[in-house]
N, C-alpha and C positions, 0 to 999 in steps of 0.2 A: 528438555524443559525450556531452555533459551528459544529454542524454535519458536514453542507456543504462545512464549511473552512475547515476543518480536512481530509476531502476526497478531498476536491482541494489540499494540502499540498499531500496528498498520488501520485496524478496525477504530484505535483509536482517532488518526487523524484520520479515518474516511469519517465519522460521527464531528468531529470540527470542522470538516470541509462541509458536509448537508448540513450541520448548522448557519455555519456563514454565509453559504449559499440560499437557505430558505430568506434568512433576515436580509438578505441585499439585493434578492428578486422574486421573493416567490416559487411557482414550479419552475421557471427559465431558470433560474439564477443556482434552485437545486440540479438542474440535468448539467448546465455550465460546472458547477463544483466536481460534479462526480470524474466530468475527465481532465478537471485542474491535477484532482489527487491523483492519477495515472503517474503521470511526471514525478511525482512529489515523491511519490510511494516508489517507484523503483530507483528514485536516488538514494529512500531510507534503508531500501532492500540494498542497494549497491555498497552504502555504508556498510551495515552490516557484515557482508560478506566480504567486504575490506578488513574490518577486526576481525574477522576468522580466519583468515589466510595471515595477517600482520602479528596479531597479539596472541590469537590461540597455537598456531603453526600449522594451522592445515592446508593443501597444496589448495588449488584452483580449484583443480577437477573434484575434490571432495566437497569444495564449498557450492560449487556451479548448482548440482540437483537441490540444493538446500537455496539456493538463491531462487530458482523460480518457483520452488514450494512457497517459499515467504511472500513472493511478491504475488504469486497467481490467486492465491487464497481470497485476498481483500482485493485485488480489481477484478477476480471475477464478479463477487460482491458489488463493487461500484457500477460493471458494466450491465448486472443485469440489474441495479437498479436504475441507471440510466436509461436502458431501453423502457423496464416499465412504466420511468413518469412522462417519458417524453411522448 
């Protein structure tokens, strides 16, 4: 269940990012946000998988498959919507 919220949270700041994006350029300004949130979203994914290795006690290697699950979800999302406005 933490997964699913973690990656809803991801979708959330890609939905902040193509907002601030549309309001500060238009289509440039949305295809510019889409790969701002790349960066963004795998430092959120990195957290993440920092509190589950720190706080819950799981090793690396259990958190690693669960780190690019979170992360790949919502930039695959940003990436293909970056190819189709651009």
């Amino acid at each position: 269940m933490h997964t699913a919220i973690v990656i809803g949270l991801g979708f959330g700041l890609l939905a902040a990012c193509a907002a601030v994006g549309r309001l500060m350029g238009g289509a440039p300004g949305f295809t510019q946000a889409m790969l701002v949130f790349l960066p963004l979203w795998f430092i959120g994914a990195g957290i993440n998988m920092a509190l589950g290795v720190k706080r819950a006690g799981y090793s690396v290697a259990d958190e690693l498959p669960v780190f690019f699950l979170v992360f790949a979800i919502p930039a695959a999302a940003a990436l293909l919507l970056w190819w189709r406005i651009r």
